[in-house]
C-alpha positions as CSV (number, residue, x, y, z in Angstrom):
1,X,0.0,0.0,0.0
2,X,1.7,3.9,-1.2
3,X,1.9,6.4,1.6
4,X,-0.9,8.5,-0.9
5,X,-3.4,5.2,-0.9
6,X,-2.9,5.0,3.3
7,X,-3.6,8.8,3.5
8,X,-6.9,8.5,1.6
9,X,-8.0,5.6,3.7
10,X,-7.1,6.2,6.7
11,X,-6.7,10.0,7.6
12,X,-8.9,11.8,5.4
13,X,-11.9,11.5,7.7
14,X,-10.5,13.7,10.4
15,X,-8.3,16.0,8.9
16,X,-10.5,18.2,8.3
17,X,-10.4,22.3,7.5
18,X,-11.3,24.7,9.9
19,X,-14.3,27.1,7.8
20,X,-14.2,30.4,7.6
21,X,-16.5,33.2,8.7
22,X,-19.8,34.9,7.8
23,X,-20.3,38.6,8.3
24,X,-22.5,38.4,11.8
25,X,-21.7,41.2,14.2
26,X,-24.1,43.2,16.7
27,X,-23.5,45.5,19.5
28,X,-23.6,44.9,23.2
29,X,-23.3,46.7,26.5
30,X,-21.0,44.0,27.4
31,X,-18.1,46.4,28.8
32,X,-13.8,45.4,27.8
33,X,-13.4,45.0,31.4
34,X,-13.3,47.6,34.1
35,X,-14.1,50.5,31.8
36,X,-17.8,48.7,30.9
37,X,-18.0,50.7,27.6
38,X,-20.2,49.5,24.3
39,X,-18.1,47.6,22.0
40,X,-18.8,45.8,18.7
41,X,-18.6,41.8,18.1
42,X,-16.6,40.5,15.5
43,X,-18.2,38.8,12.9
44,X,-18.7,35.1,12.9
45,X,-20.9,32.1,13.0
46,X,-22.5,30.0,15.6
47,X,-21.6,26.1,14.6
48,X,-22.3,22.4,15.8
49,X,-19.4,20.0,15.6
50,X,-21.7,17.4,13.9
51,X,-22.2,18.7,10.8
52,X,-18.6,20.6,10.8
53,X,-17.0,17.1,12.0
54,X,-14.4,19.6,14.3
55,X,-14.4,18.6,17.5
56,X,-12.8,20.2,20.9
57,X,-9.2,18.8,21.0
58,X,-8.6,16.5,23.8
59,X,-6.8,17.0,26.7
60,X,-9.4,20.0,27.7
61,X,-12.2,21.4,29.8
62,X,-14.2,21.8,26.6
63,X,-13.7,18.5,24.9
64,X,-16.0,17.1,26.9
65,X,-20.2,17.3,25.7
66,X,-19.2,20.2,23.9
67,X,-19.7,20.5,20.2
68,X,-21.0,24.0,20.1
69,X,-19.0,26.9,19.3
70,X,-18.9,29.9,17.9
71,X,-15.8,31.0,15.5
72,X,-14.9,33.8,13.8
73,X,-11.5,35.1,11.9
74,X,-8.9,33.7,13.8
75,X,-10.7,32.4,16.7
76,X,-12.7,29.6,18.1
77,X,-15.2,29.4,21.4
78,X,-16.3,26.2,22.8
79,X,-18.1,26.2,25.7
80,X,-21.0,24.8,27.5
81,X,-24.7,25.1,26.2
82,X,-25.3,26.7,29.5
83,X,-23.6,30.0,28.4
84,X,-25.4,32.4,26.7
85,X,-24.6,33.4,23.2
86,X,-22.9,36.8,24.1
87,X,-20.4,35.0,26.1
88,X,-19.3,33.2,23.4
89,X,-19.3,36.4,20.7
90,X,-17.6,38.8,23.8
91,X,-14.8,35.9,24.2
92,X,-14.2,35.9,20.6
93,X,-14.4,39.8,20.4
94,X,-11.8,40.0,23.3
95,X,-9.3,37.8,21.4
96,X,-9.7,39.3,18.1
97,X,-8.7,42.4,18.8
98,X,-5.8,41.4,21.0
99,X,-4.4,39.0,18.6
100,X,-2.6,40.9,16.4
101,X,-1.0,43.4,19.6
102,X,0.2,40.4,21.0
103,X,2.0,39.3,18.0
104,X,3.5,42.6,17.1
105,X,4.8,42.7,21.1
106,X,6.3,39.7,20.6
107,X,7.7,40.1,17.3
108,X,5.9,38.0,15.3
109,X,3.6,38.3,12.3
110,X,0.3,35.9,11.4
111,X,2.2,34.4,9.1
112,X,5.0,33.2,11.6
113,X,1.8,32.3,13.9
114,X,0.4,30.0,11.5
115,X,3.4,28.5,10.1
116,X,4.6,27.5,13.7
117,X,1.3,26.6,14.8
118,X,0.9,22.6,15.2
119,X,-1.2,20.7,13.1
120,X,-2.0,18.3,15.5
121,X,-2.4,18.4,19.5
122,X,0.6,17.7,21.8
123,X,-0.8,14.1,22.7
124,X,-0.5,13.3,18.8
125,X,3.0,15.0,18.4
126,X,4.5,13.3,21.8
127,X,3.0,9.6,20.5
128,X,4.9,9.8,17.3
129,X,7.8,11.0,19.1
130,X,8.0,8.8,21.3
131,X,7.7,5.9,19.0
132,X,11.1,7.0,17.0
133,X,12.5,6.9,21.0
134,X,11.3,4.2,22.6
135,X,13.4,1.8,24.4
136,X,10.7,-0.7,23.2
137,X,12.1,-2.4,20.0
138,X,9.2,-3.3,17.8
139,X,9.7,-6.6,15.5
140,X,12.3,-8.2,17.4
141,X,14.7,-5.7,16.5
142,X,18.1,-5.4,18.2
143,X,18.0,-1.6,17.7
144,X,15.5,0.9,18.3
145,X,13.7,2.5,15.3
146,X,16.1,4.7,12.8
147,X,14.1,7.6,11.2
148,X,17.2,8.0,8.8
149,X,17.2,4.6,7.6
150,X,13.1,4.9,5.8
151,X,12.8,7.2,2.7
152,X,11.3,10.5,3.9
153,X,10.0,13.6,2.5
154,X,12.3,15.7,4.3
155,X,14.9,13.0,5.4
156,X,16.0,12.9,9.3
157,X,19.8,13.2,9.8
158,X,21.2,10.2,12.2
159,X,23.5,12.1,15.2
160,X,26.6,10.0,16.2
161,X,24.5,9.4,19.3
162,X,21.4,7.9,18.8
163,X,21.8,4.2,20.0
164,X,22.8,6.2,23.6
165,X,19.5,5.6,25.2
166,X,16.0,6.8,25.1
167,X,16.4,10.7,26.2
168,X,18.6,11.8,23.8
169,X,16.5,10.2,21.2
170,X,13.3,12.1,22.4
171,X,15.8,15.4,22.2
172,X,16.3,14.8,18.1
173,X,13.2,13.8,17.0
174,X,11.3,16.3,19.0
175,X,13.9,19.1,17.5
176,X,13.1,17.4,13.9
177,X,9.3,17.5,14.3
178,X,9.5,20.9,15.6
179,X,11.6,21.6,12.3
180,X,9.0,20.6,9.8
181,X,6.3,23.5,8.2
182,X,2.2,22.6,9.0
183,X,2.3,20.7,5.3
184,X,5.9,18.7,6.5
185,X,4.5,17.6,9.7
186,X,0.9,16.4,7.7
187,X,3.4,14.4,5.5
188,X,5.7,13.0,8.2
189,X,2.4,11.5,10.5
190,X,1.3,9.5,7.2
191,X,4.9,8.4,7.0
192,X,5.1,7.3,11.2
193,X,1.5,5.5,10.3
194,X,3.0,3.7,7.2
195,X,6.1,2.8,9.1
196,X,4.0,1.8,12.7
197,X,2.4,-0.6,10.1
198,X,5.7,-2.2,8.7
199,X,6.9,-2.4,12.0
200,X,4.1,-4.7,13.7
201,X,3.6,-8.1,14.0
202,X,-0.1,-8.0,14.0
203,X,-2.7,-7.3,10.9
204,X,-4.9,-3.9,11.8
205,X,-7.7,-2.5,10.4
206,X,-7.0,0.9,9.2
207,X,-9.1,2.5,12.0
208,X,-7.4,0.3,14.3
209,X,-4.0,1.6,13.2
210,X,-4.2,5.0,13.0
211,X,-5.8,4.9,16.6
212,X,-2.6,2.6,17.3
213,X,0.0,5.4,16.2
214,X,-2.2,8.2,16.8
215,X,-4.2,7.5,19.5
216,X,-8.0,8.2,19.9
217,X,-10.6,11.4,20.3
218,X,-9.5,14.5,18.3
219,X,-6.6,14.6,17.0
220,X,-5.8,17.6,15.2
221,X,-5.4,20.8,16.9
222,X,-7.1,23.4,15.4
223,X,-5.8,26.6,13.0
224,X,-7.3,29.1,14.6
225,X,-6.7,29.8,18.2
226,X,-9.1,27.8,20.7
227,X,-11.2,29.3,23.4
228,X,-12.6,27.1,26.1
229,X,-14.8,29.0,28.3
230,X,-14.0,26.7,31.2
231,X,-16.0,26.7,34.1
232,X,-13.0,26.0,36.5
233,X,-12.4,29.9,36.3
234,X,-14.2,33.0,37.0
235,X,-11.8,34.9,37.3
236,X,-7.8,35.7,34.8
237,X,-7.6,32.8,32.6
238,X,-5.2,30.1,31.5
239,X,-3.0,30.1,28.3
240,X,-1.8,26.7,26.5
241,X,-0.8,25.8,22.9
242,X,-3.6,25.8,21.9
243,X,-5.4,28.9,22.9
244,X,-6.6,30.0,26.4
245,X,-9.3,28.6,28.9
246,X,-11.3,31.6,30.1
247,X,-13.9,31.7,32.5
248,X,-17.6,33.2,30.8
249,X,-18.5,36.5,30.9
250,X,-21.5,35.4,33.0
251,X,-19.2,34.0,35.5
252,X,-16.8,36.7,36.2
253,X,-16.6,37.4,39.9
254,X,-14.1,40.2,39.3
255,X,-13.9,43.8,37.6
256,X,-10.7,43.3,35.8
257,X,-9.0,44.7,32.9
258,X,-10.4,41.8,30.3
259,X,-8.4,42.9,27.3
260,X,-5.1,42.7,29.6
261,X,-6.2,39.6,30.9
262,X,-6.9,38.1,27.3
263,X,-3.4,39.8,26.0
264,X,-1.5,38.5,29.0
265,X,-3.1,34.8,27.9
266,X,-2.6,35.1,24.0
267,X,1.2,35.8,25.1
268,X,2.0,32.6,26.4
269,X,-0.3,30.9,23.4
270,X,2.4,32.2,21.3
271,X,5.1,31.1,23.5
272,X,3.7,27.6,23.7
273,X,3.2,27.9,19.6
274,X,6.9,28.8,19.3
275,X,9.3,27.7,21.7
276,X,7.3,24.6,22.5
277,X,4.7,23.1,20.5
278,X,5.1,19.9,21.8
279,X,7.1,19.8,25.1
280,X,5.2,21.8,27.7
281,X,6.9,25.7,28.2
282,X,6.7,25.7,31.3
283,X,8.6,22.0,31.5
284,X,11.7,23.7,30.2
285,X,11.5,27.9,30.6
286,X,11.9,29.5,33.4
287,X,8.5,30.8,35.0
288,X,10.1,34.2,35.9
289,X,10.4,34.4,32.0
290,X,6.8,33.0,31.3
291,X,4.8,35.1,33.9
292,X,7.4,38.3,33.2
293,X,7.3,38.5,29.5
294,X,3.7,38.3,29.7
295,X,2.6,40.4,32.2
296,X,4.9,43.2,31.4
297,X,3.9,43.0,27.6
298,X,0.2,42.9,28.8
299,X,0.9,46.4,30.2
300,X,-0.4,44.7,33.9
301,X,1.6,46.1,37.1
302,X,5.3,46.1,37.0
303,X,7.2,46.1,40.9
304,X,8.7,49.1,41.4
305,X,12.1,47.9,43.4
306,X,13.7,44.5,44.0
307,X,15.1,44.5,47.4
308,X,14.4,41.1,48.9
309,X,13.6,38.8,46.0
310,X,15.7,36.6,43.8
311,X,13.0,36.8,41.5
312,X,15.1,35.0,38.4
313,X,15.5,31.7,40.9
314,X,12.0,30.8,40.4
315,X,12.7,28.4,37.8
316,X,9.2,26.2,38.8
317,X,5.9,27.6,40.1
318,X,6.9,25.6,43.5
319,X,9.9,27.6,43.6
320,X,7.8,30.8,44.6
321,X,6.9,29.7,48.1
322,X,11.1,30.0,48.9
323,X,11.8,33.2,47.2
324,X,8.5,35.0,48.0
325,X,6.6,36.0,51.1
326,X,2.9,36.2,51.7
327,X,2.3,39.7,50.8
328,X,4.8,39.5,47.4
329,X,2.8,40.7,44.2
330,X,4.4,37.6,42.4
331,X,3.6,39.1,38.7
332,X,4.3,42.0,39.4
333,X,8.3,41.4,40.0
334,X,8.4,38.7,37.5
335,X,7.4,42.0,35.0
336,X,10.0,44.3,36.6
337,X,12.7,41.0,35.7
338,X,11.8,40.9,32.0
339,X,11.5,45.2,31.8
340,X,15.5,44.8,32.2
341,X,15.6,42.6,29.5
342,X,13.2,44.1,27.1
343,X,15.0,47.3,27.7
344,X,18.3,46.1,27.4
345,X,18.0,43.7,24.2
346,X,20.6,43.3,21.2
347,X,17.9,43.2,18.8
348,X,14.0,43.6,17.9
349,X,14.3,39.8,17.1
350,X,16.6,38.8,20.3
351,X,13.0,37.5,21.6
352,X,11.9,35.8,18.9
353,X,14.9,34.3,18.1
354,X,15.3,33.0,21.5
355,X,11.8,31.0,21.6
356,X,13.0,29.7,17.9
357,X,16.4,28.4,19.8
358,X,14.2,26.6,22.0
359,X,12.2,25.1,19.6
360,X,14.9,23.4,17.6
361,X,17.4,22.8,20.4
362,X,19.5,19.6,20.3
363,X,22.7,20.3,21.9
364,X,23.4,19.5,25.4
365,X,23.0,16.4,27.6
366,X,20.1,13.8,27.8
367,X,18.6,16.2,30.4
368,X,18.6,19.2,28.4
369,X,14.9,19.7,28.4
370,X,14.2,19.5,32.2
371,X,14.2,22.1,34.8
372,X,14.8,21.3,38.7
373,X,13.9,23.1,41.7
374,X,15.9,26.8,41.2
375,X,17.8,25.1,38.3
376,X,17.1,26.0,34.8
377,X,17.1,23.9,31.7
378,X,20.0,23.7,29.5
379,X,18.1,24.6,26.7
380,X,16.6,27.8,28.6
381,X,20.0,28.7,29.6
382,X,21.8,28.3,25.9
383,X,19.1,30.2,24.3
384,X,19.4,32.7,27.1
385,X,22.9,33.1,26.4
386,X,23.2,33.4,23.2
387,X,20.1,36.0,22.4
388,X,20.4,37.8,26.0
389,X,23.3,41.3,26.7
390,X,24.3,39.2,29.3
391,X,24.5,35.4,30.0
392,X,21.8,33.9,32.7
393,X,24.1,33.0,35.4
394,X,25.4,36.8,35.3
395,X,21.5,37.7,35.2
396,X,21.1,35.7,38.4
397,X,24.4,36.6,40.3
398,X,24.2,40.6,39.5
399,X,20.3,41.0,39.3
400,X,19.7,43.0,41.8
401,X,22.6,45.9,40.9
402,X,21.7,46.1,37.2
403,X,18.0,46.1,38.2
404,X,19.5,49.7,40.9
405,X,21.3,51.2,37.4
């Protein structure tokens, strides 16, 4: 059976194409957060997932009982049926019209958006993965599986390494799936289903085999950035990969600034989208970073003086219970550590190169990916170093005198 003939089968009936949008826009008293003033909602179209066959990702408050959303440009809002309509339409209104600030803050166009957007959810992206790095030989083989042995579209180059064990293996293919374009990475999961097939000693169905390689539910993340109004929050929000989690307008408890609240969220989404489509951010970056570039971007409250807080230590969120004390506005001095930065950067694109760095990072030992307790990554700290005035280790040791300058 050809790669093309396995596609047809066996993938066309859920890689499916996000639709676009209808012009359907009314007016509302619904506020943009504490200033409560009239504002406009983007155009868009209420839709079921039955007949659209797009589903809420897995791995999600939403993908559970909900398969109706609304979607307009660049967004889509799942939520429950309980919400009202206006909840939906203000979610998608709030994202809309922070979308394109947050990607100019951050350096980065649409285009760049959608091009390092993943095609399919991290679930999907880890399985294949994983399968290339698996200590689990499959056929009897005395050697695990050797992307640069089957004929690819874009072929995988073999490091010197890659019999070591099964960490450094994850490190290269995750760098090489990070590497391919949206079209690339299509390609590439047709190949892993063709070669998952090869490699068995059992006859599936092809149903059975992509949910073998690929796993089950929804599987393909979708273009447009996802909005699950979850019902865990009434108050911020939540930024992932794939979008944000947001509580409904309904169910705020607060007065807050919603547009800095949305802005703040669409700032990690992008993050996530670059730097780590696949492996978790905040499983490798430092959460001073994370919180600070997005809060001080957001325009939210930046500290005013450091005296009493190694703020670059927190490396994990745990970390903040030995740095801080009670009464510390966490955010805030996570801000005032990335203002030195933003300020004080070699470049417009030292940022964006540095989440690109991350991305496609290979070097480094079999740990290079993990973070520890007040210890950052190797793959934070090289991309640190090499986009940053100043390496991380003489961030940390002289932060509080550069921060006095």
């Amino acid at each position: 059976m050809t790669k093309l003939s396995l596609f047809v089968i066996s993938l066309s009936f859920f890689l499916t194409a996000c639709s676009g949008s209808d012009s359907d826009s009314s007016s509302s008293n619904g506020g943009n957060g504490s200033s409560g003033s009239e504002i406009k909602y983007v155009a868009g179209n209420f839709k079921n997932s039955a007949d659209t066959e797009f589903y809420a990702p897995d791995g999600n408050d939403c993908s559970i009982k909900n398969s109706y959303y609304f979607e307009s440009e660049n967004v889509m809002v799942f939520g429950s049926n309980d919400y009202p309509e206006t909840d939906y339409k203000y979610a998608a209104t709030l994202v809309e019209n922070n979308f394109g600030t947050a990607l100019s803050k951050m350096g980065f166009s649409k285009e760049d958006f959608y091009n390092a957007r993943p095609y399919y959810t991290a679930s999907v992206a880890n399985r294949v993965i994983r399968f290339f790095s698996d200590d689990v030989y499959l056929n009897d083989r005395e050697k695990p599986l050797n992307l640069g042995e089957f004929n690819l579209n874009l072929p995988f180059v073999t490091p010197s390494d890659w019999d070591s064990n099964e960490r450094g293996r994850y490190k290269h293919i995750r760098a090489y799936w990070n590497s391919l374009s949206t079209s690339e990475k299509y390609i590439f999961t047709v190949e892993t289903i063709d070669i998952y097939k090869k490699t068995l000693l059992v006859e599936l169905s092809d149903e059975e085999l992509k949910q073998e390689a690929l796993g089950f539910g929804s599987i393909k993340a979708p273009r447009k950035v996802f909005v699950c109004l979850s019902n865990r929050y009434t108050v911020g929000g939540e930024g992932n990969v794939l979008g944000m989690n947001l509580p409904a307008k309904s169910s705020r408890t607060e007065d807050e600034d919603e547009n800095k609240v949305v802005l703040h969220e669409l700032i990690h989404t992008i993050q996530h989208n670059f730097a780590a489509p696949v492996f978790d951010a905040g499983s490798m970056m430092d959460n001073w970073f994370l919180e600070g570039q997005a809060t001080y971007l957001a325009g939210q409250s930046v500290a005013s003086k450091t005296e009493g807080y190694n703020t670059p230590d927190v490396v994990r969120h745990s970390d903040e219970n030995s740095i801080f004390d009670s009464s510390a506005k966490r955010y805030d001095q996570y801000a005032l550590a990335y203002s030195y930065l933003e300020k004080n950067k070699a470049s417009a694109s030292s940022m964006k190169n540095m989440l690109m760095d991350i991305r496609t990072y290979t070097g480094g030992s079999d740990n290079a990916l993990d973070v520890s307790p007040m210890v950052s990554s190797e793959v934070f700290e090289y991309a640190f170093d090499k986009n940053m005035p100043l390496t991380l280790q003489e961030y940390k040791g002289n932060y509080h005198s550069l921060l006095a300058r």
